[in-house]
C-alpha positions as CSV (number, residue, x, y, z in Angstrom):
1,X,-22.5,23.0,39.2
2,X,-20.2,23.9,42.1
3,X,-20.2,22.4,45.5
4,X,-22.4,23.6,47.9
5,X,-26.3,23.0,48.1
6,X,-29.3,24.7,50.2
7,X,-32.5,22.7,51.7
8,X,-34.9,24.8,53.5
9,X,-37.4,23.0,55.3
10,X,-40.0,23.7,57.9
11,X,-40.7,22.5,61.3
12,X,-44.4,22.9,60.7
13,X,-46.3,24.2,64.2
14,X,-46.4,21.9,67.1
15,X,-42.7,21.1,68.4
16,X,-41.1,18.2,66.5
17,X,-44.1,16.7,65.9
18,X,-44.7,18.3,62.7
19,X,-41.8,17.7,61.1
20,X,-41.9,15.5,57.9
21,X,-39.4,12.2,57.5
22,X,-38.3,13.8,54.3
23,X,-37.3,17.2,56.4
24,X,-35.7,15.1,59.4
25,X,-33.4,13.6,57.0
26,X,-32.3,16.6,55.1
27,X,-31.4,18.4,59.0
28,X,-29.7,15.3,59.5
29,X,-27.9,14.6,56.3
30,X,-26.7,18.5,55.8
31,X,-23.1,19.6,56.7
32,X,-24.2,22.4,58.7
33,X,-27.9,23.4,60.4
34,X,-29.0,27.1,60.5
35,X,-32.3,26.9,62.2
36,X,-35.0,29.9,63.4
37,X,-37.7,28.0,65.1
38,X,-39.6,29.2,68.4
39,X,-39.8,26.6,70.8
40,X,-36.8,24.8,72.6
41,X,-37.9,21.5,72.6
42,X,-37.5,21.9,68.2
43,X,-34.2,24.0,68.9
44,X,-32.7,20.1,70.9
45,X,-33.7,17.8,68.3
46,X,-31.6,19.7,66.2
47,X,-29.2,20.5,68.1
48,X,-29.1,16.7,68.5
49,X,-29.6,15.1,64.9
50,X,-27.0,17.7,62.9
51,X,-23.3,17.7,63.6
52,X,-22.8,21.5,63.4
53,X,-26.1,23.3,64.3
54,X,-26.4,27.1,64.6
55,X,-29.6,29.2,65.6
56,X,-30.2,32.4,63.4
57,X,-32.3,34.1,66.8
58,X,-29.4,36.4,67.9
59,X,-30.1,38.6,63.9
60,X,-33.0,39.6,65.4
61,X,-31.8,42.6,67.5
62,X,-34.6,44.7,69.4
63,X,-35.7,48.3,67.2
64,X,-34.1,46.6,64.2
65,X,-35.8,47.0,60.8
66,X,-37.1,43.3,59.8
67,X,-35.9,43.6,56.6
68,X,-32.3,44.5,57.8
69,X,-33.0,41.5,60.0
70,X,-34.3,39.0,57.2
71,X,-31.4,40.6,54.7
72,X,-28.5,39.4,57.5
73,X,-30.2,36.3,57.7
74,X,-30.3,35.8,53.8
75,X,-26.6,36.4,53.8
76,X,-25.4,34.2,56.2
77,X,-27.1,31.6,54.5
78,X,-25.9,31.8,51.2
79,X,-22.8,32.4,52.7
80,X,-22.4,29.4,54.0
81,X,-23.5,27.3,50.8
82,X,-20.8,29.8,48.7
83,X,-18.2,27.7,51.3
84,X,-19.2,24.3,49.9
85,X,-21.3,23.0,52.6
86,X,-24.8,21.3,52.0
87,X,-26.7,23.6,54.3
88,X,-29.9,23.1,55.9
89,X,-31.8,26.0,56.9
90,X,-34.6,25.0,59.1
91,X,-37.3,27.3,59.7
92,X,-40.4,27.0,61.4
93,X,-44.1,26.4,60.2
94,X,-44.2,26.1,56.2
95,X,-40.5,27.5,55.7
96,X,-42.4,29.6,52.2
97,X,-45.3,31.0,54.4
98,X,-44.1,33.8,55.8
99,X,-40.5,33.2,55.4
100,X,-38.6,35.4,52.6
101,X,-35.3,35.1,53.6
102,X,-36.0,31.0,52.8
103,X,-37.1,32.1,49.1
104,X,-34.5,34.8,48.6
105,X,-31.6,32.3,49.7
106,X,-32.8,30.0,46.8
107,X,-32.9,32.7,43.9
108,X,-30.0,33.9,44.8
109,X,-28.1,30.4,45.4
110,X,-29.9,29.2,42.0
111,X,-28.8,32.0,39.9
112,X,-25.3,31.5,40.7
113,X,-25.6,27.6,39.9
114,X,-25.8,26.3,43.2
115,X,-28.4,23.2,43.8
116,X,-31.2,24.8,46.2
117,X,-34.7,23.4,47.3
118,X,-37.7,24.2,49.4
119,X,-39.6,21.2,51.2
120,X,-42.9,21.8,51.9
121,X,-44.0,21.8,56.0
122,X,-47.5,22.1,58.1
123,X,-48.3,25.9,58.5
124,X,-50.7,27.7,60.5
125,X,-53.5,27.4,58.0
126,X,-53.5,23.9,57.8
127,X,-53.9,23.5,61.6
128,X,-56.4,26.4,61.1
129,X,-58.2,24.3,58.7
130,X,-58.7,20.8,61.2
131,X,-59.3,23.4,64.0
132,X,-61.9,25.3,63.0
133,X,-63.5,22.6,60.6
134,X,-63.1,25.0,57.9
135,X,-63.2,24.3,53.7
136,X,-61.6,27.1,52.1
137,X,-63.8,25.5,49.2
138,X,-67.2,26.1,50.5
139,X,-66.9,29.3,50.0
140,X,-63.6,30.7,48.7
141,X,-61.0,32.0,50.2
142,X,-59.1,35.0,50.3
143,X,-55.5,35.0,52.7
144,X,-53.9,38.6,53.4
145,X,-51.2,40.2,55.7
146,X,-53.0,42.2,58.3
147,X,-51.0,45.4,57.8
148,X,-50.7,45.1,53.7
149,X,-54.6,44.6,53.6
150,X,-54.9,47.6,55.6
151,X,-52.4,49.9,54.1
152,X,-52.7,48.7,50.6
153,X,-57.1,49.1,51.3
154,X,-57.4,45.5,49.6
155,X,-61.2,44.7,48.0
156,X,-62.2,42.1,49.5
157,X,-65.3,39.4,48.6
158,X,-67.3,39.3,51.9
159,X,-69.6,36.2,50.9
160,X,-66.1,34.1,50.8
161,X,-63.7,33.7,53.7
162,X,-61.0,35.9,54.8
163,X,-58.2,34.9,56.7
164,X,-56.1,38.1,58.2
165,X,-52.5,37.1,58.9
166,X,-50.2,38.9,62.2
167,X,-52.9,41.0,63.4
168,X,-51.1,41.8,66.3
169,X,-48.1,43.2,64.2
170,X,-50.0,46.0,62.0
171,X,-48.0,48.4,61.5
172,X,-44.7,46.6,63.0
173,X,-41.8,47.7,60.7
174,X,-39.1,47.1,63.4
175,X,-38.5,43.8,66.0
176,X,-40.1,43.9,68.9
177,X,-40.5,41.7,71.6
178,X,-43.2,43.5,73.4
179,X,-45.7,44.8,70.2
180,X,-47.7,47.8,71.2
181,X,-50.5,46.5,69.2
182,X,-51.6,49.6,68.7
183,X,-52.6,49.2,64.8
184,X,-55.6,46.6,65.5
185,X,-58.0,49.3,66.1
186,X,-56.9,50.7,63.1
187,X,-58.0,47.2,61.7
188,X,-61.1,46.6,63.1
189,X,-62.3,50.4,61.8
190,X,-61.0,49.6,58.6
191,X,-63.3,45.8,58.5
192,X,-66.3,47.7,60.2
193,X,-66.8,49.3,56.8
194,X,-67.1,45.7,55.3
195,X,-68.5,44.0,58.0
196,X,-71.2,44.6,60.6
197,X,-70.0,45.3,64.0
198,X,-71.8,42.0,65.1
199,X,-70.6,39.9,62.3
200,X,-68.9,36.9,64.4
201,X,-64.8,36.9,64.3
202,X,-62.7,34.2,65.2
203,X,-59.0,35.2,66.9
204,X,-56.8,31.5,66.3
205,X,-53.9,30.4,67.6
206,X,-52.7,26.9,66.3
207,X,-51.1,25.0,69.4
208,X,-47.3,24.3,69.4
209,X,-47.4,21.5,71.5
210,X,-49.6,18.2,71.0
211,X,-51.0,17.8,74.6
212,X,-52.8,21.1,74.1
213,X,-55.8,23.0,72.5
214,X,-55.7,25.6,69.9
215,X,-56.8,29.7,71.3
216,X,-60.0,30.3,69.9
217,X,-62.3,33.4,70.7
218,X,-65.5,33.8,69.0
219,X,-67.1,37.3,69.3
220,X,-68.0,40.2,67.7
221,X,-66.1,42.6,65.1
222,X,-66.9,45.5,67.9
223,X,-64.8,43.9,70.6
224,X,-61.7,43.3,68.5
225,X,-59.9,46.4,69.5
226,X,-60.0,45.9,72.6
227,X,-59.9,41.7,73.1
228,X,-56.4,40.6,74.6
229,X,-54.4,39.0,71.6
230,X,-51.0,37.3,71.0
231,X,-48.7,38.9,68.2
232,X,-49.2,36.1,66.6
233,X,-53.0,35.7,66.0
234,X,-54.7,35.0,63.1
235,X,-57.9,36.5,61.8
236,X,-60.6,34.9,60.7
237,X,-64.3,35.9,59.1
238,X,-66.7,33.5,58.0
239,X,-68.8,34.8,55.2
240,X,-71.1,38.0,55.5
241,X,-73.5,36.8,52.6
242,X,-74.0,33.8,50.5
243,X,-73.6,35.1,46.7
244,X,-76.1,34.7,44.6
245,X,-75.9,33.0,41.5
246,X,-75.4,34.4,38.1
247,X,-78.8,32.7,36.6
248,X,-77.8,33.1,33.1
249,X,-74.1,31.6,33.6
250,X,-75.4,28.5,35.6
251,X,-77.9,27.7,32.8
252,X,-75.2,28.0,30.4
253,X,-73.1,25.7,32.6
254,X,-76.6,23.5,32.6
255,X,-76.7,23.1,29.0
256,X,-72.9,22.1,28.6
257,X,-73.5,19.3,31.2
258,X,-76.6,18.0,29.6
């Protein structure tokens, strides 16, 4: 195996806080840092706890296409390992949520024999989750990006929970700083043929810092469109419907347990 390893880890949401013991020692323990996270007080601690640290912000150039953007980034960072360092590439929420350029690095780095590994962080869900008091098991749960669901016209199972991902980024192909937003209402008429326009909708936004409260707006499907969102929002619909049960199955199911 040659010389040279990758550990991508994530910061989880809320500013240092999140991060596990097992992903503070790999930032600390690497050769060399490269981190994309999206709060400063993150960006010090490890600026602090690795000798040679190095933000990946300045790839993301204004009117770029993301994927040029996530392709540099994927670069540098195999790059880097190709040198013989033991990189850590620290990325925020879960760093596989989200975050291709964290997975691509590793096939990449793994097909040409180098030792590479993800840790697992806190992501938006799982703050979602303790939030909202959700169980993705009562019901089921179905998890999409806002802009494939729409342009790919996903089926969808309204009597289970749906979680919409970047809402405020439909239709986003290039970095922005200021989103238009102009693809939500493109959203909401796409879920008003699902849902009724009073069906409740929560807009989330998990907390980065520990001293304060999550966004949460509860109202109607209707008033999407035109509700004030961050980019960064997240979707969510409880269940339109209970199902009903398929009588002949659960019987069957009945007989098994007897």
């Amino acid at each position: 195996m040659p010389s040279g390893s990758l550990t991508v880890v994530g910061t989880g949401i809320q500013a240092a806080t999140h991060l596990t013991a097992e992903a503070r020692l790999a930032v600390e323990q690497a050769d060399e840092a490269l981190y994309l996270v999206n709060d400063a007080v993150t960006a010090a601690w490890i600026e602090r706890a690795n000798p040679k640290p190095r933000s990946l912000t300045p790839f993301y150039e204004h009117g770029k296409d993301r994927r040029e953007i996530y392709g540099a980034i994927v670069d540098e960072i195999v790059s880097r390992v190709r040198q013989g360092l033991d990189v850590c590439a620290v990325l925020y929420g879960h760093p596989g949520v989200f975050a291709w350029p964290g997975h691509e690095a590793i096939r990449r780095l793994r097909a040409e024999g180098f030792g590479a590994r993800m840790l697992p962080g806190i992501s938006t869900e799982d703050c979602l989750v303790a939030d909202l008091g959700i169980d993705p098991a009562s019901s089921g749960c179905q998890s999409y990006e806002a802009t494939d669901f729409l342009v790919r016209r996903r089926t969808i199972d309204t009597g289970a929970l749906v979680i919409l991902w970047q809402v405020g980024l439909v239709g986003e192909w290039r970095f922005d700083r200021d989103p238009t937003m102009r693809g939500l209402p493109l959203l909401v008429e796409r879920l008003l043929e699902l849902y009724p326009a009073e069906h409740e909708t929560i807009l989330y936004e998990a907390s980065p810092y520990p001293m304060c409260e999550p966004i949460v707006q509860r109202l109607p499907l209707r008033a999407v469109g035109e509700a004030e969102v961050s980019p960064v929002v997240t979707m969510v619909l409880p269940p339109r419907e209970e199902p009903e049960f398929d009588r002949e199955m659960l019987e069957r199911v009945r007989l098994r347990l007897s």
